[in-house]
C-alpha positions as CSV (number, residue, x, y, z in Angstrom):
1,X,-8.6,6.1,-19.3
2,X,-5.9,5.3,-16.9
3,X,-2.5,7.6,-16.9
4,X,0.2,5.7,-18.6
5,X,2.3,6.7,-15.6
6,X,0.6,4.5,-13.6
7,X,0.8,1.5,-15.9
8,X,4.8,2.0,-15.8
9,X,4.8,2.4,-11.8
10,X,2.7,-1.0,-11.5
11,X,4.9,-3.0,-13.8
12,X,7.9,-1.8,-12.4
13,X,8.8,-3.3,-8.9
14,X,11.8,-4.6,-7.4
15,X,9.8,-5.9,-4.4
16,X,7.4,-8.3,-6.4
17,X,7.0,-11.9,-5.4
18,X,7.3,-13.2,-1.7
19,X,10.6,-15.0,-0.5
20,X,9.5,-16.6,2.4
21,X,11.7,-14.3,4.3
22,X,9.4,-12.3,7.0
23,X,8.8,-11.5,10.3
24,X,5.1,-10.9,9.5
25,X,2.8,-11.7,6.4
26,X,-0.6,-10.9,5.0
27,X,-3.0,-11.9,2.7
28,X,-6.4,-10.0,2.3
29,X,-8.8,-9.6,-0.5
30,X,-10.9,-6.8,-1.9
31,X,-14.5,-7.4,-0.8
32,X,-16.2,-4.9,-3.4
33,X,-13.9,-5.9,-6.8
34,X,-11.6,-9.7,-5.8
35,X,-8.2,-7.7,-5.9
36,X,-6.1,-9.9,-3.7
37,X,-2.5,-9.4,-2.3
38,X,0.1,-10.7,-0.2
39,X,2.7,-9.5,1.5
40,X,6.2,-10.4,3.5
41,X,7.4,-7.4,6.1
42,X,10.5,-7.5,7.9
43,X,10.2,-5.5,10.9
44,X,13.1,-4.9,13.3
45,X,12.8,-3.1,16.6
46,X,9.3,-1.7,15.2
47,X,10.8,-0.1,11.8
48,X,9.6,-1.6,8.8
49,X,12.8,-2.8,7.0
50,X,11.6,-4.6,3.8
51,X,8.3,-5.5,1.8
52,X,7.4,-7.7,-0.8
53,X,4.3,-8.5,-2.3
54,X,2.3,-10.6,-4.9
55,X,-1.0,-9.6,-6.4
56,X,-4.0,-10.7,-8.5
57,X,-5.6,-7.0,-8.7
58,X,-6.4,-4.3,-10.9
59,X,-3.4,-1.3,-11.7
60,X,-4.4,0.6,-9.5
61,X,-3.7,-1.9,-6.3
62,X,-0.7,-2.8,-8.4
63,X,0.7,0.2,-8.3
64,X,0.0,1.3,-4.8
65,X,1.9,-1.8,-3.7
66,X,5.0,-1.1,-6.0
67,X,5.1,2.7,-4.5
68,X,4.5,1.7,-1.0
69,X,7.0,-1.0,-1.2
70,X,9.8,1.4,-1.8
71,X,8.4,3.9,0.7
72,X,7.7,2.0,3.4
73,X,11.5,1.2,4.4
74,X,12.6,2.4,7.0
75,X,9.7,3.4,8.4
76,X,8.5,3.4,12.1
77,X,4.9,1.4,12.9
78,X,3.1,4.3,14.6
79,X,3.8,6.2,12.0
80,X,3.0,3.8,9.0
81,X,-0.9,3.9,10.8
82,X,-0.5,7.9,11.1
83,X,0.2,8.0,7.3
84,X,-2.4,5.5,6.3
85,X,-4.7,7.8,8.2
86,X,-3.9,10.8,6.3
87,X,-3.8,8.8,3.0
88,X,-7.0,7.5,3.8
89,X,-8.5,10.8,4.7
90,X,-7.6,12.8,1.5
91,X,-10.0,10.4,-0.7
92,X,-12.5,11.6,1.5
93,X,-11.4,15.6,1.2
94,X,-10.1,17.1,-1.8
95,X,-8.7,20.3,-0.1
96,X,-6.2,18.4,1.9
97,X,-3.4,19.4,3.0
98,X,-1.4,15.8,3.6
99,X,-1.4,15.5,-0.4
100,X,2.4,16.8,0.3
101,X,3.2,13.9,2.5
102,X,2.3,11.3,-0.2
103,X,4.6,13.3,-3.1
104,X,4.2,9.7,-5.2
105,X,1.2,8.6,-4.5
106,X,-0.1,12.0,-5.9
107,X,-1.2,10.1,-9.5
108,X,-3.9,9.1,-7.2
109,X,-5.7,11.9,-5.9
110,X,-7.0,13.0,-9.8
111,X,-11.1,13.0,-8.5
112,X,-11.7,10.9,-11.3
113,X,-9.5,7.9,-9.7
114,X,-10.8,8.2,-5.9
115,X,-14.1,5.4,-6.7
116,X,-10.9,3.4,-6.7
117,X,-9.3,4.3,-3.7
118,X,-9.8,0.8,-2.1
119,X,-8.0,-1.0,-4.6
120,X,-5.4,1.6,-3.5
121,X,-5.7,1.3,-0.2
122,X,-5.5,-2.4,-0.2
123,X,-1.9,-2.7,0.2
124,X,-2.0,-0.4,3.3
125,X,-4.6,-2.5,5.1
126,X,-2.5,-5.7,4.2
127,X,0.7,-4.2,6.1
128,X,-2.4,-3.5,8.9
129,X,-3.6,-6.6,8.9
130,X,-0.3,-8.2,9.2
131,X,1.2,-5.9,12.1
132,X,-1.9,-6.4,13.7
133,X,-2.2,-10.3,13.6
134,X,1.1,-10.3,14.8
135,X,0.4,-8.3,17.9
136,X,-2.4,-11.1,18.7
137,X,-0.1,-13.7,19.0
């Protein structure tokens, strides 16, 4: 059964629904389960000021986008990717020591939630994917 805290956190977003306002933008889709997600970043002088978002996914990717939107602020690029590392890695080890790091993300690392962990990661590799593209060009 999924933690009612999580059902709260996903409905409750100030960042939900794109304003056409961005410096970079995103859309990517879950290849294992169709979640889907978009996303608007402001970045200025490689600090991620803002993010909003829209979704057709499960909770969990909903809720992961509502916490990361309000964390993300403020935030330099290099380390976004070094956090997305160590967020990444903990699904994959349950003794580590990052779990500090992600304070409210911690819902997440219950064992019984990590066969979802890429519906949670799904907002991450949007802001990737959308840094990234934007590097190409």
């Amino acid at each position: 059964m999924i933690n009612l805290k999580i059902l709260k956190i996903a409905e409750n977003s100030l960042n939900i629904g794109l304003k056409n306002k961005y410096t970079h933008r995103s859309n990517i889709k879950n290849k294992i389960c169709g979640d889907k997600i978009s996303i608007e970043l402001i970045l200025r002088k490689n600090i991620i000021v803002s993010m909003r978002y829209e979704t057709e996914s499960c909770i969990f990717c909903q809720a992961s986008a509502s916490i990361l939107s309000n964390e993300i602020k403020k935030t330099k690029i290099n380390e976004f990717f070094e956090l997305k590392e160590k967020f990444s890695n903990i699904f994959q080890s349950k003794d580590n020591n990052d779990k500090k790091i992600f304070k409210n993300f911690k819902i997440f690392f219950d064992k019984k939630y990590y066969n979802r962990k890429d519906c949670i990661l799904l907002p991450f590799n949007a802001i990737t994917k959308a840094i990234k593209n934007e590097k190409l060009h």
